[in-house]
matplotlib code that plots the C-alpha trace (Angstrom):
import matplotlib.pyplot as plt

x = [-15.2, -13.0, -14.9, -15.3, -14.2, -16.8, -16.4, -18.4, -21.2, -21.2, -22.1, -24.3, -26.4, -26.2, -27.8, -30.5, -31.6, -32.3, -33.9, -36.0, -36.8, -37.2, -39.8, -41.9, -42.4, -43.8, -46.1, -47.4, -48.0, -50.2, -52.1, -52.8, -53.5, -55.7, -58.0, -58.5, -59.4, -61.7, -63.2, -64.3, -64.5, -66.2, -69.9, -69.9, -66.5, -67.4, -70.1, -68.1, -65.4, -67.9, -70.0, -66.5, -64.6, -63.0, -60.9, -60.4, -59.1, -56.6, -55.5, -55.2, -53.4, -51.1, -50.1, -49.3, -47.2, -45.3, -44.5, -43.0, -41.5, -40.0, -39.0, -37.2, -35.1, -34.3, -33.6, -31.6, -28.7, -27.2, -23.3, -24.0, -27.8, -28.2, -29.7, -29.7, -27.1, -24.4, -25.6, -24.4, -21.4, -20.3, -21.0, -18.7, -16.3, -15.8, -15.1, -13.3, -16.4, -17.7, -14.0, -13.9, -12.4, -15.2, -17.8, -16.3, -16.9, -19.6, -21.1, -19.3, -20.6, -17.4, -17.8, -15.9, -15.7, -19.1, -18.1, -20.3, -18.1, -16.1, -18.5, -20.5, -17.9, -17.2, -20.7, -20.2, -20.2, -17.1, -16.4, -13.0, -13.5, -16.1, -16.8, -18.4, -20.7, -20.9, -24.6, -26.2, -25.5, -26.0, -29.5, -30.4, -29.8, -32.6, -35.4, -33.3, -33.3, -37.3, -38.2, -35.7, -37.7, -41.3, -42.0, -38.9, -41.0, -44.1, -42.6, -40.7, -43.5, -46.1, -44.9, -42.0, -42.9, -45.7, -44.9, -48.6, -51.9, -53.1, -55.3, -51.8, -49.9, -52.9, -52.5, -48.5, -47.2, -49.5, -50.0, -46.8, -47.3, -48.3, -49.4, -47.8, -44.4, -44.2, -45.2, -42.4, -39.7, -41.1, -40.6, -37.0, -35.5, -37.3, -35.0, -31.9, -32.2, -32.8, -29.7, -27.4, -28.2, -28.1, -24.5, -23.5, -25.0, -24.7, -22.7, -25.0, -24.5, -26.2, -28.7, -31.5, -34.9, -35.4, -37.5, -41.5, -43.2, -46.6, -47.0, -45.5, -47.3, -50.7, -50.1, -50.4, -53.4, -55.1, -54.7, -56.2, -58.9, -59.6, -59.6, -62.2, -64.4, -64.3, -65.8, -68.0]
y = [40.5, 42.6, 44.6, 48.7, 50.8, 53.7, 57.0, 57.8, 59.9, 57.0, 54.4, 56.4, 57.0, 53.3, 52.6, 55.6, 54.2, 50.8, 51.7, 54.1, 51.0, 48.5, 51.4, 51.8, 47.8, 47.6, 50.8, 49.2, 45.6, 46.6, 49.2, 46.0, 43.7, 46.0, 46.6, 43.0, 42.3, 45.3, 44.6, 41.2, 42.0, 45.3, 45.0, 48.8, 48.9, 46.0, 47.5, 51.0, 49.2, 47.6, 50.7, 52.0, 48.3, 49.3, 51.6, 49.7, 46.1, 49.4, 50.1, 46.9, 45.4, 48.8, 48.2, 44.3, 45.3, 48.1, 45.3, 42.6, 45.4, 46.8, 43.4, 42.1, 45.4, 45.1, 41.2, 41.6, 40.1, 42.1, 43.5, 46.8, 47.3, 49.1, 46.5, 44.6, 42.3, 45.3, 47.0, 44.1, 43.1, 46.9, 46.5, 43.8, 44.7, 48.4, 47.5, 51.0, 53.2, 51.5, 51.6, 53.5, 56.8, 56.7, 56.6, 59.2, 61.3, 61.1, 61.5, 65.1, 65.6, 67.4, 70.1, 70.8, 67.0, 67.0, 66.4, 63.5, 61.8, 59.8, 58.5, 57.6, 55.9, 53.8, 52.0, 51.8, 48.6, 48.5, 45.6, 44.2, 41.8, 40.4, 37.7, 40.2, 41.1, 37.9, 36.7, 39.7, 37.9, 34.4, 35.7, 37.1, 34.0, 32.5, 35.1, 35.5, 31.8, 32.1, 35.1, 33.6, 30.5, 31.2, 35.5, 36.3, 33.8, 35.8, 39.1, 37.7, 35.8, 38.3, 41.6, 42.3, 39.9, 38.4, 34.9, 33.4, 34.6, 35.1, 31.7, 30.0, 32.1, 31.3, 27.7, 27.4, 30.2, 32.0, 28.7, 28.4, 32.3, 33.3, 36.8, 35.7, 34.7, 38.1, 40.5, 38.3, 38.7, 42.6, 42.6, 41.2, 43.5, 46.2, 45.0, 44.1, 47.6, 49.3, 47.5, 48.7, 52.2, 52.1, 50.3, 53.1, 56.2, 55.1, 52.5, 49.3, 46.1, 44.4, 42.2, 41.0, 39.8, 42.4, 44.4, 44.3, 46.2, 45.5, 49.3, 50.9, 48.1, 48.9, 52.7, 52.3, 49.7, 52.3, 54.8, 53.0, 52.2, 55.6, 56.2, 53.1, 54.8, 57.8, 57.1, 54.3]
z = [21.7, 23.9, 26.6, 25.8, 28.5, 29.3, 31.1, 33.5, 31.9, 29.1, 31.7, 33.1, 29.5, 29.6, 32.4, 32.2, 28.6, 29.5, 32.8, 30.3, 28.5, 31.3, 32.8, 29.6, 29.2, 32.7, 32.3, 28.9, 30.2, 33.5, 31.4, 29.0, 32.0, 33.9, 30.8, 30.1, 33.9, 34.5, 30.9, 32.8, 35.5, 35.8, 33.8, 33.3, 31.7, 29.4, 28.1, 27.7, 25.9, 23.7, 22.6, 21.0, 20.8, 17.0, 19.2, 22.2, 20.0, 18.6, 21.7, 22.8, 19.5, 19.9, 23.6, 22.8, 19.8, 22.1, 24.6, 22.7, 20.8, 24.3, 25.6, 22.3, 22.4, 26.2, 25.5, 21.9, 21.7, 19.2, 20.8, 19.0, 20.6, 23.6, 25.7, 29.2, 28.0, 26.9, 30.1, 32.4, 30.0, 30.8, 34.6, 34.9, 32.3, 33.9, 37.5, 38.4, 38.0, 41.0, 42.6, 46.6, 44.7, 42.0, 44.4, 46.2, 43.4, 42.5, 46.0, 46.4, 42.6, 41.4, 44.7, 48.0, 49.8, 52.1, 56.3, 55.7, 53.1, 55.8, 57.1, 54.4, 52.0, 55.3, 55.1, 51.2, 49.7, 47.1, 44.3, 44.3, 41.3, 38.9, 40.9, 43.2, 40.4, 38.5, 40.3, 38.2, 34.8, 36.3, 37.5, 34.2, 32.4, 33.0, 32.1, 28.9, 28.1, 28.7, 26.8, 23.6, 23.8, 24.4, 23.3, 21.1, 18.4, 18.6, 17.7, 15.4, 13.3, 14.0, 15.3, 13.1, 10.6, 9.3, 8.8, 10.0, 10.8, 14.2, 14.5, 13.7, 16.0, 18.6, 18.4, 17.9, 19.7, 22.6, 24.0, 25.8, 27.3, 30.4, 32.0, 35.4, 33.8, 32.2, 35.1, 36.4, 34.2, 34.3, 38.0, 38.1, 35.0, 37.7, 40.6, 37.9, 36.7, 40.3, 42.1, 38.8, 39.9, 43.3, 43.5, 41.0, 42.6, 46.4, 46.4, 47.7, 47.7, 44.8, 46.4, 44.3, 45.1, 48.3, 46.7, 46.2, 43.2, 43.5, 45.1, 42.2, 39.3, 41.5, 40.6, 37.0, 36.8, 39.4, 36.9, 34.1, 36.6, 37.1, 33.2, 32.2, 35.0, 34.2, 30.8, 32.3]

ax = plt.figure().add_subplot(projection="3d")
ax.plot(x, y, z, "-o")
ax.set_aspect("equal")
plt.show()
């Protein structure tokens, strides 16, 4: 398929959606998490849950239909979808919005050029071919390859169809997941989608695996926290 060639302001859509979607999967997986742990974990929770539980197995069943919902549309494979794949396919395939005069650009953001500019576009880190950005799909692969064999099967046979009933699902399906592997794949579509943006808007080199999100993923399960107290 031959690659699309975006503007500026349609790149930059691009990458806003999926980041939108990338965001919203992480919020909705620690919320899930840090209900089941406090529920137990935390005897007063439990037994807060439990006085109301009709409405807290809703909640639950709604956040764990969001999140396979979230990650099967951030990991589709369909060329028309808006997803992580088109988003990296367009990365690679539109090397000039990342060229030294783009950049430029954007940093004086269509004004006078700043005294600063020099300087800064100096330190700027600027792509010369796809090779330079080839390692962001190679990294990617792998999580992919994961989430098609193991989750993708799940929403497909439960969430979005209902092929088998949840004790089947149980035995041939959630088996094979695990909580850790998710918040991981979570974690590096977090540093995929945050090294995008920065080597658009300031020009970094794309370096992955520098980055630590357990502040920001602490943040959310805090706030649940402070929910499931409150009513406790």
């Amino acid at each position: 398929m031959p690659q699309i060639v975006l503007t500026p302001s349609e790149y930059w859509s691009e990458v806003q959606l999926i980041s939108t979607e990338i965001e919203d999967a992480v919020i909705i997986f620690h919320t899930y998490d840090e209900i089941n742990r406090l529920a137990v974990h935390d005897k007063k929770i439990c037994k807060a849950l439990n006085k109301d539980a009709l409405f807290w197995q809703t909640q639950m069943h709604c956040l764990q239909t969001s999140l396979f919902v979230s990650l099967s549309r951030i990991f589709d494979t369909d060329a028309n979808a808006h997803t992580i794949h088109t988003l990296i396919n367009a990365t690679l395939g539109n090397l000039h919005l990342f060229s030294a005069a783009a950049l430029s650009a954007r940093k004086a953001n269509r004004g006078p050029k700043p005294v600063w500019l020099d300087d800064y576009m100096a330190g700027a880190w600027i792509p010369t071919s796809v090779k330079d950005l080839r390692h962001l799909k190679t990294a990617l692969a792998p999580h992919a390859k994961r989430f098609e064999k193991v989750y993708r099967p799940i929403r497909h046979a439960i969430f979005a169809h209902r092929l088998m009933s949840n004790d089947q699902a149980g035995a041939q399906l959630f088996g094979d997941t695990r909580r850790d592997e998710v918040a991981a794949i979570l974690n590096f579509l977090h540093d995929l989608i945050e090294t995008i943006l920065n080597l658009y808007t300031n020009g970094w080199q794309p370096e992955l695996g520098k980055r630590d999100f357990k502040e920001h993923n602490q943040r959310i399960s805090d706030g649940v926290a402070r929910v499931l107290r409150s009513l406790s």
